[in-house]
C-alpha positions in Angstrom: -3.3 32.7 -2.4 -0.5 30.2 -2.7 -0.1 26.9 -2.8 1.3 24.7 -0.1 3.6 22.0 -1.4 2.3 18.4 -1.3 4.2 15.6 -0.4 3.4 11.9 -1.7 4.6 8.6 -0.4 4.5 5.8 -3.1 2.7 2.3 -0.8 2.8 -1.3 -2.0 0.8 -3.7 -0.6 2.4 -7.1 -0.4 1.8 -9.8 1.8 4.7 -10.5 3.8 5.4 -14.3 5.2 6.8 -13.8 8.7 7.9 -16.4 11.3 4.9 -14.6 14.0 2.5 -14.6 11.0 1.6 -13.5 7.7 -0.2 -10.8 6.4 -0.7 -7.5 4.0 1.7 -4.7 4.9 2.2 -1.4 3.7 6.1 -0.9 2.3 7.2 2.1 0.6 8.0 1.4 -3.0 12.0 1.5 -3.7 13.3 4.4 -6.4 16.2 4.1 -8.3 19.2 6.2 -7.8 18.3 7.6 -11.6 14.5 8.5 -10.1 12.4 5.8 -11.3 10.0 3.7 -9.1 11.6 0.4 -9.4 9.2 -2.1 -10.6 8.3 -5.1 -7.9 10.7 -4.3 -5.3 9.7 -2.2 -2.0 11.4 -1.4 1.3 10.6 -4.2 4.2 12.8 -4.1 7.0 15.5 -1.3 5.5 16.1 -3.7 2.9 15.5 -4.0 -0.3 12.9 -7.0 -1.4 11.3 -8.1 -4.4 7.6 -9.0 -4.1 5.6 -9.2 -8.1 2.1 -9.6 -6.2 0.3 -6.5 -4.4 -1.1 -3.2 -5.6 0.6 0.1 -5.5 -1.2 3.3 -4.2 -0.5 6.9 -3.1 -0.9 8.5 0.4 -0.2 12.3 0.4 -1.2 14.4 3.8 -3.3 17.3 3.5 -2.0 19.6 6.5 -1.4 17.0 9.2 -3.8 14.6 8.4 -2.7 11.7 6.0 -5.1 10.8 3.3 -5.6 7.5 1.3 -7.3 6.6 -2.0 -10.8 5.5 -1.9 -11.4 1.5 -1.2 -7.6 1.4 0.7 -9.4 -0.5 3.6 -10.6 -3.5 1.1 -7.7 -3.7 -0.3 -7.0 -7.7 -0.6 -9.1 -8.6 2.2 -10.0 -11.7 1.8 -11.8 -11.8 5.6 -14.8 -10.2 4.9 -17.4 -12.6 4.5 -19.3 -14.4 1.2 -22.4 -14.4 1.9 -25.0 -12.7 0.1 -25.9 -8.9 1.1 -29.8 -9.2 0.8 -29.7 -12.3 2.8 -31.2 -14.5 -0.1 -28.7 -17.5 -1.2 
């Protein structure tokens, strides 16, 4: 049995102010030339841009189907509401 090679993107979320809106975005993490992740600055737009906020992850696929760490969804969302679960408050 052998092994099929895995491929792994490195993700930053950031949020991004835009002149149609603001919001998180996903933006691959830049590498140096030397092969190290470049702390703070990711890829938006085919440029290079430095953002210290957000969260790095890793998305690898697993045949064709892309899979993301557990909890990627809640990620900084700040939408969901406040209130008490067990409707007491």
């Amino acid at each position: 049995m052998h092994a099929l090679p895995i491929q792994a993107n490195l993700i930053k979320r950031v949020l991004i102010q835009s002149p149609t809106g603001s919001g998180l975005r996903s933006c691959p993490g830049a590498v140096a030339k030397y092969g190290r992740v470049m702390p703070d600055v990711v890829w938006v737009n085919d440029a290079e841009a430095r953002y210290p906020e957000g969260a790095y992850y890793i998305e690898w696929y697993e045949g064709t189907e892309r899979k993301r760490p557990f909890g990627w969804e809640r990620c900084g969302s700040s939408s969901q509401s406040q209130a008490p679960q067990n409707g007491r408050t």
